[in-house]
VEXTI-117252 format. One record per residue: residue in one letter; x, y, z of N, C-alpha, C in turn. Coordinates in pm, whole numbers, plus 32768, in hexadecimal, padded with zeros to 4 digits. Layout:
<nodes>
AXYZXYZXYZ...
</nodes>
This chain:
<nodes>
X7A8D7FE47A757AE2803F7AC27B447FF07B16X7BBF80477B517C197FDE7B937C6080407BF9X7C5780297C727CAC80767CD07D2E802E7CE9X7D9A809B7D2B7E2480627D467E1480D07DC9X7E5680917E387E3A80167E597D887FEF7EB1X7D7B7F827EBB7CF37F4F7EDA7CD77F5B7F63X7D5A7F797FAA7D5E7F5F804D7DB67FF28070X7DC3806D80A17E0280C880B27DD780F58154X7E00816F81967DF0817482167E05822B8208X7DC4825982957D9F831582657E058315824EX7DE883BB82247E5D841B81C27EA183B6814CX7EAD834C811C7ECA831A80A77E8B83548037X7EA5830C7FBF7E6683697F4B7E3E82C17F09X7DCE82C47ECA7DBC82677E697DAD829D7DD4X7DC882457D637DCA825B7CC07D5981F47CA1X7CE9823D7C757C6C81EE7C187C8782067B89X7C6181AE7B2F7C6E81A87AA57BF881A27A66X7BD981F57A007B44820179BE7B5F81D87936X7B18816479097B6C815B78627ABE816E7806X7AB181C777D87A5981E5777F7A7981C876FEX7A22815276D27A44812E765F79C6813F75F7X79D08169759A7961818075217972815D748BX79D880C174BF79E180957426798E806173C2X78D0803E7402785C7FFF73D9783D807A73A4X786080E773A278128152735E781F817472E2X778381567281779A817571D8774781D271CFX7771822971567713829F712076DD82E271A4X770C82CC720F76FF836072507747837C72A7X771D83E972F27781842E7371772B8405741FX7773840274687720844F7500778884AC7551X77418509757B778F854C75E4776A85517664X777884D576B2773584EB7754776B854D7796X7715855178247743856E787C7763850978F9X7801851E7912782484CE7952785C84EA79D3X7824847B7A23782584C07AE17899843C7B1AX790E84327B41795483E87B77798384167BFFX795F83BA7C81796383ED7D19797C83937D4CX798E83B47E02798183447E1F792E83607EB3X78F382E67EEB78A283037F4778E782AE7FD9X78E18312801A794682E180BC78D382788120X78F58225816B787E81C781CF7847821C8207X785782AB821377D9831282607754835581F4X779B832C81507728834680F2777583D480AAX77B1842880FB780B846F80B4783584728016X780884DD7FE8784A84C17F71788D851B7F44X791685137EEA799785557ED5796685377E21X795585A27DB7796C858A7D4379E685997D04X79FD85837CC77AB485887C777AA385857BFAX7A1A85957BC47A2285887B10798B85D57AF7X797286157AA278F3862C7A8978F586937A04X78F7868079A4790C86A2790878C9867A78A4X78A786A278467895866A77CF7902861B7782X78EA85A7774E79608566770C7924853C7694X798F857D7639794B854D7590799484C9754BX790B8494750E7925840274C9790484267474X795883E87402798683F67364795D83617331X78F6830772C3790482A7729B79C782867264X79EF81FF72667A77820872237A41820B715DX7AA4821C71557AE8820770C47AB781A37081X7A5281996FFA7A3080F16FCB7AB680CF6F94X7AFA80656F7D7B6480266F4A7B377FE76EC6X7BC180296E5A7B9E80266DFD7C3880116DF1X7C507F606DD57D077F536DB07CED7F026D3FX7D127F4B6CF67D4F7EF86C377DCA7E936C8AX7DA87E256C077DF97DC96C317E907DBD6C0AX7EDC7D736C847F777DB16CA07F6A7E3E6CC6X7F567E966D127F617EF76D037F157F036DB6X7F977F3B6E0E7F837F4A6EA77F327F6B6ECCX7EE27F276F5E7E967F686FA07EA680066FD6X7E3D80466FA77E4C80F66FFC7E6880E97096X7EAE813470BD7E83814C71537E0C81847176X7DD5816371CD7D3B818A72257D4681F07296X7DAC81AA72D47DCC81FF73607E5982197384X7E4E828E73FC7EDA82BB740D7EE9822374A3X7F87822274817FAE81AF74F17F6A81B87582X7F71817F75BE7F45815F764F7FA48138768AX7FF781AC77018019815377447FCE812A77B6X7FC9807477E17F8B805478237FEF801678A7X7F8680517914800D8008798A80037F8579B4X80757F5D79A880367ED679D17FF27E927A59X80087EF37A927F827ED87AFE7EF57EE67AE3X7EE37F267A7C7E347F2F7A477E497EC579E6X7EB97E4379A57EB07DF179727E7C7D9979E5X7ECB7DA77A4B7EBC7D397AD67E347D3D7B17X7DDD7D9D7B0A7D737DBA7B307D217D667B22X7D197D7E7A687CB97D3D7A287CBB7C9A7A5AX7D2E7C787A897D157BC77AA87CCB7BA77B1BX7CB57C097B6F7C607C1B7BE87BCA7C3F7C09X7B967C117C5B7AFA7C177C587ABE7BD67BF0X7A527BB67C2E79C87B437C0979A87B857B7CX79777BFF7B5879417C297AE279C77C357A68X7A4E7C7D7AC07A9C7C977A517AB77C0F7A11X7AA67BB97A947AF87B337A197A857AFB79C4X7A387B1779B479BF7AC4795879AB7B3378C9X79D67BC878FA79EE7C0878947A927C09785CX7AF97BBB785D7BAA7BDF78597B827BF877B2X7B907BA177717B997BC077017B3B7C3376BDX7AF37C4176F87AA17CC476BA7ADB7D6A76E6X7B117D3C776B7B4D7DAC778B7BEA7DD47742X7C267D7577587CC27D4F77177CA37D8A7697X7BFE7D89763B7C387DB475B17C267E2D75BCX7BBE7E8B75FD7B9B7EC576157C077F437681X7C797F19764B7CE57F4D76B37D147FB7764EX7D397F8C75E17D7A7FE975797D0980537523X7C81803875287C3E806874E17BEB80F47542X7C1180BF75DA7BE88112761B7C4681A6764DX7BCA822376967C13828B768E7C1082517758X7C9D828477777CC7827178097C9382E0786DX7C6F82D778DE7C9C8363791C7CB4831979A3X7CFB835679F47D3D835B7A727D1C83CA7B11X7CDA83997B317CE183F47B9C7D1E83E37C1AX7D1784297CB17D5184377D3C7D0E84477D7BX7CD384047DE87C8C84257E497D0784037EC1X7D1184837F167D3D84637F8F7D0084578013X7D0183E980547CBA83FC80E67CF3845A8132X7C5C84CC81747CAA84CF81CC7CE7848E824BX7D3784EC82BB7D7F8497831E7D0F84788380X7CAA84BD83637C22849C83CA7BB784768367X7BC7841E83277B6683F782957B51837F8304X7AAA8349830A7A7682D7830A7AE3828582FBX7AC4823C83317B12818783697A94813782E9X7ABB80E0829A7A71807D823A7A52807381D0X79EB8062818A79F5802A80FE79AB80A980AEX79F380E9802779E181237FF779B581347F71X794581437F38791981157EB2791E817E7E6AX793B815F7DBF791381C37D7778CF81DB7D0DX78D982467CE6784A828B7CAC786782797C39X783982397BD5784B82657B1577D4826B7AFBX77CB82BB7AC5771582DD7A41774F833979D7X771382CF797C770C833678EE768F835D78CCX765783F378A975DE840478DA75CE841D7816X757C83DB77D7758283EF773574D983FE7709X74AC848276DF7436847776BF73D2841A7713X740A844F77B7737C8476780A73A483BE7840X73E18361782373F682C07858747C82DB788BX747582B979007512828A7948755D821C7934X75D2820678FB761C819379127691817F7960X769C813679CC76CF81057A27774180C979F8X77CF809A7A6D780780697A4B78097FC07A5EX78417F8D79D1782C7EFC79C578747E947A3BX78CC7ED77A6E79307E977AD478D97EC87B3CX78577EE07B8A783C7F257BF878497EC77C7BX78367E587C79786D7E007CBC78F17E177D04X794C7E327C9879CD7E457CF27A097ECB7D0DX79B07F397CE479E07FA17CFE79D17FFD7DACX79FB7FB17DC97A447FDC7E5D7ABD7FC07EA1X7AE97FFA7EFA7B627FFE7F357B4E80207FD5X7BA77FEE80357B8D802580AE7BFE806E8109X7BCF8098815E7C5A80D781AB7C3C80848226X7CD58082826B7C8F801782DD7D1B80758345X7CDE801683BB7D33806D84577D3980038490X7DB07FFF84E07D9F7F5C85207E007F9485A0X7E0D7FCA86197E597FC6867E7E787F8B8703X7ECF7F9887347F077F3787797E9D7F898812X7E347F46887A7E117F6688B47E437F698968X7E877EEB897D7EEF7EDD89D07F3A7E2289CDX7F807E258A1A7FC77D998A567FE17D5E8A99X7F937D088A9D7F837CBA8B337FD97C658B6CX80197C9A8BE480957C388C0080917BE58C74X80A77B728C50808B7AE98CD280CC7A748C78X807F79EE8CC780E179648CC080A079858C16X803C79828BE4803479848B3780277A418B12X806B7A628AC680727AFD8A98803C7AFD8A39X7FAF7B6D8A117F947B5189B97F967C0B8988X7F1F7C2B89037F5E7C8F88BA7EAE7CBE88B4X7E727D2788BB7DF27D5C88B77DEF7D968854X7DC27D8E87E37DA77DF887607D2A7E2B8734X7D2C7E8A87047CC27ECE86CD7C857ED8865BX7C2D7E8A86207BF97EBE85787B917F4B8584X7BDC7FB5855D7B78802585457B1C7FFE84F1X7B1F7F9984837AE97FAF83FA7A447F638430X79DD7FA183DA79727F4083D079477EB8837AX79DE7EA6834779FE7E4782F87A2B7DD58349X7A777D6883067AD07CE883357B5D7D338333X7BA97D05835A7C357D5783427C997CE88329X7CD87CB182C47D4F7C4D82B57DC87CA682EFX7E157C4183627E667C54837B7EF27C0B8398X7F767BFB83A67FC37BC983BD802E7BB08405X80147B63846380517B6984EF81007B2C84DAX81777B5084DA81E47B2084B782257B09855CX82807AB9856682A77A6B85E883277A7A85ABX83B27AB085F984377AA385E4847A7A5C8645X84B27A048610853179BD8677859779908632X85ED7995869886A67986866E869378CA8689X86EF789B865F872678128660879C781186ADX87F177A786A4883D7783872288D6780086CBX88D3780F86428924783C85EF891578CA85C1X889E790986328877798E861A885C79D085CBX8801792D854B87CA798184D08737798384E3X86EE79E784B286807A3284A6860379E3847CX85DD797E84D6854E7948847884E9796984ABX846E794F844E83E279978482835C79318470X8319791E84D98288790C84B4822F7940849BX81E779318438815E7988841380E579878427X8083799984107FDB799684497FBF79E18409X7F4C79F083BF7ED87A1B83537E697A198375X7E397A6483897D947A4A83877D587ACD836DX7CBB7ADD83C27C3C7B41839D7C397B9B83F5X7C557BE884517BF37C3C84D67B817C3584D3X7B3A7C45850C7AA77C8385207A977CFF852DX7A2E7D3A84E37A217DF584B879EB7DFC8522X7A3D7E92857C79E87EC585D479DC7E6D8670X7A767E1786547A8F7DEF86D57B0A7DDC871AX7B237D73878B7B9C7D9B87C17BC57CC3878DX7C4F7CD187A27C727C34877B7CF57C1D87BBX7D0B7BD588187D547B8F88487DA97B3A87EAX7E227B4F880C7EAB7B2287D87F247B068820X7F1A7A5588447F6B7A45887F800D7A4C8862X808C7A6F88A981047A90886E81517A2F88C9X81C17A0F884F822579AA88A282E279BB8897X82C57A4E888983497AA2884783497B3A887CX83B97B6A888E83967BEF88D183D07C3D8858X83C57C2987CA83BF7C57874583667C1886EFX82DE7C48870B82867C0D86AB824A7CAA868DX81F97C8685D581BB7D0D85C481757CC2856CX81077D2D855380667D19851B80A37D94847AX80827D2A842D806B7D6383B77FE47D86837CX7FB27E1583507F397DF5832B7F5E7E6682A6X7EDD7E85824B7F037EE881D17F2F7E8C815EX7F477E1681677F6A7DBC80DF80137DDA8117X80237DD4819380AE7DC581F880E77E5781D9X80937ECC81A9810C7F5281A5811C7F9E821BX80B97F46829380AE7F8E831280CE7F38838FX810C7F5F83D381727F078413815D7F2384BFX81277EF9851E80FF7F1485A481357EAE860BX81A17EF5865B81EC7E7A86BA81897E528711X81B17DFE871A81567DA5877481C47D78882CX81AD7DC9886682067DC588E781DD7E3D895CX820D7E1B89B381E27E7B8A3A82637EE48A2BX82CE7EDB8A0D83167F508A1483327FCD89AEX836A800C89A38345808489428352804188CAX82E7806988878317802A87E8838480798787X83E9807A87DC84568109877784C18089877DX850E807A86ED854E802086F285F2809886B2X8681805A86AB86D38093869B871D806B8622X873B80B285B387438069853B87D380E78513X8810809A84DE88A280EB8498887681178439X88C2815E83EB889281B6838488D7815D830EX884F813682AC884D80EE825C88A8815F81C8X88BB81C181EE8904821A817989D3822681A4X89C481C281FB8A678201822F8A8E816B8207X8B2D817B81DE8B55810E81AA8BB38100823FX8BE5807982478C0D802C829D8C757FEC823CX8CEF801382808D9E7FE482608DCE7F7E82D0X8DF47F4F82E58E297ED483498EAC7EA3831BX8F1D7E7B834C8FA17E7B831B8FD97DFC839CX8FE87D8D836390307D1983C98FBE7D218444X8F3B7D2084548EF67D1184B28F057D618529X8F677DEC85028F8D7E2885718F917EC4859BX8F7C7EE084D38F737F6B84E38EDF7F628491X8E737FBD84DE8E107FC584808DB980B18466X8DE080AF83E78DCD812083B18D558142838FX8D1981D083B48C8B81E483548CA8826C8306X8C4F822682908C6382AC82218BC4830281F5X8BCC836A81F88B59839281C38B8D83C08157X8B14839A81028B1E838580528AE8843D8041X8AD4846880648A978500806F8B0C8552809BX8B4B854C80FB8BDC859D81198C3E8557813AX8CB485C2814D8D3F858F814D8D1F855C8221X8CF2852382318CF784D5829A8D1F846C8294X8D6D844B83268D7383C6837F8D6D838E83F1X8D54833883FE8D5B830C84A68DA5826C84DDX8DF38295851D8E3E81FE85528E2A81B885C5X8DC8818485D58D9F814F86518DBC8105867AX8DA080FE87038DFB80B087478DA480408768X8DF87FE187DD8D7C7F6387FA8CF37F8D881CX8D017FDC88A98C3C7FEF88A28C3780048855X8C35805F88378BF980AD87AC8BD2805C8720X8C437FFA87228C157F7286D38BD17F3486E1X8BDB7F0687348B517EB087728AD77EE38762X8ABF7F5D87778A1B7FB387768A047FA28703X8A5E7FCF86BA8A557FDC86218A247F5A85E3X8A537EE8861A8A457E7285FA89BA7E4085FFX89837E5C867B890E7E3686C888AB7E95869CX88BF7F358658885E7F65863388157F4185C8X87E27ED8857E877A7E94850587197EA8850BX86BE7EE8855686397F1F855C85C27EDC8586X86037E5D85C285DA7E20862C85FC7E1F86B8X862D7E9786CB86867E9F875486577EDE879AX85E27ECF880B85A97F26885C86317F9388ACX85D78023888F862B806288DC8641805C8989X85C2803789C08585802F8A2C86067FDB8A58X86377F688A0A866C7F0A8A36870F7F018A47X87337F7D8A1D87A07F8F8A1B87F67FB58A8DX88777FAC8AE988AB7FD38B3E88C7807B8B59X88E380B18BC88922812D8BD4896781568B96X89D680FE8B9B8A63812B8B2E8A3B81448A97X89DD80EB8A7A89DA80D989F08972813B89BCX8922817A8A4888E981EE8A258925824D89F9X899482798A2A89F482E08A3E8A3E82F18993X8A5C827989908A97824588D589ED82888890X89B4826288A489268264882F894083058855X89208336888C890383C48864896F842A8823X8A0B83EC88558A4F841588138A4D83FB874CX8A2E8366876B8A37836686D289C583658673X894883AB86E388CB83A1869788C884828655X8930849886D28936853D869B899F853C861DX8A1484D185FF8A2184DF858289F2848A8502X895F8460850588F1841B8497895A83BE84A5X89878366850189A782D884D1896482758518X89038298856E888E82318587881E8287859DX87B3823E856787298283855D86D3822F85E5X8674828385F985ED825086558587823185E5X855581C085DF84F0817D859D846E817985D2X8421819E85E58378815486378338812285D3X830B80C186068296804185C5820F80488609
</nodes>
């Protein structure tokens, strides 16, 4: 079996893959009953499959010579993330080639489990049995058939001569996370330091900061948490409006959606300039308040929170 993805967070949805294959089968049939679920860290269990599924021995092959192989099966498409799978975990890789052949000969199925937004925090296992004349068979990958949801929030920030960052692992797991550090150079280009490591499940972890734009990546980085004492709402232009500029002096915006424009002037340039979505709003002047709301009531700069 193979989940996408392995690391998700509530209300997400995960995709498990069931590949039932019955190409060892001669001179006869089975029709199990088959139970595919999954079980939440409170013991909970959610089923998503539970049917009879019929197995057919294949076809004996019988090719006169010169004369083409039959087809066996209808195509597969396979995604290549359940190709990418298979290279992962302790059991799949000692089975690759058995599975890899076992790709085309097998029947697929696909299911959805969604967390809910108040689903358990941690590691989630699941259920396969094929129940065949009274013996259960399990799945061969059971080792890796789990996935977790994880929570990681920002608890507060401690400010003195060293500032540091308080976080939270909801999970009863380890939590990998990734701490990114931004700073400008003398030429006001964008570089970053990084940090990798584990949390501890079910505790709090200190993180010292040496940037007043640093953020914690966690989710395999699809979840993004500023790391700072002031509002985490940052001010970002609207990535759908095109930007005209003419001799460094006239600069135009177009929305690609209507017959709009806008000709702004210096502030107004400037905001525009400075809005990249690293731009605390908190941090912004009066005046330039006054610009943001004007040009945030016509969608040409958005409020971001992290």
């Amino acid at each position: 079996m193979s989940i996408f993805p392995k690391r998700t967070v509530p209300g997400k949805t995960v995709t498990i893959h069931w590949n039932f294959n019955i190409s060892s089968l001669k001179n006869v049939h089975i029709f199990p009953w088959v139970r595919i679920g999954v079980k939440d860290p409170k013991g909970n269990v959610t089923m998503l499959f539970e049917e009879h599924v019929l197995g057919l021995p294949d076809a004996e092959d019988h090719v006169e010579e010169n004369e083409k192989p039959k087809l066996k099966y209808l195509n597969k498409n396979i995604p290549l993330l359940l190709l990418a799978d298979y290279l992962e975990g302790a059991c799949k890789r000692e089975r690759l080639i058995e599975i890899l052949e076992n790709i085309q000969s097998g029947r697929h199925y696909y299911f959805t489990y969604k967390i809910p937004e108040d689903g358990p925090i941690g590691k989630y296992t699941l259920i396969s049995e094929i129940h065949n004349s009274g013996s259960i068979k399990y799945s061969k990958t059971i080792a890796d058939d789990f996935f977790f949801v994880e929570k990681v929030t920002v608890d507060r920030i401690v400010e003195g001569k060293e500032r540091k960052a308080v976080v939270v692992n909801h999970s009863s797991e380890k939590t990998p996370i990734k701490v990114v550090t931004c700073l400008q150079n003398d030429r006001e280009e964008l570089k970053t330091e990084v940090s990798v490591f584990e949390i501890e499940p079910l505790q709090e972890t200190i993180i010292k900061l040496s940037s007043d734009k640093e953020f914690l990546l966690y989710n395999e980085e699809r979840e993004v948490l500023s790391l700072t004492s002031e509002s985490p709402s940052y001010l970002l232009r609207n990535q759908q409006v095109l930007e005209i500029s003419k001799n460094d002096q006239l600069t135009c915006l177009l929305k690609k959606d209507k017959e709009e424009s806008y000709r702004l002037d210096e502030q107004s340039k400037r905001l525009w300039d400075k809005s990249n979505g690293l731009l605390h709003k908190d941090g912004i002047s009066e005046e330039e308040k006054l610009i943001y709301e004007e040009m945030n009531s016509e969608e040409l700069i958005h409020e971001i929170t992290l």
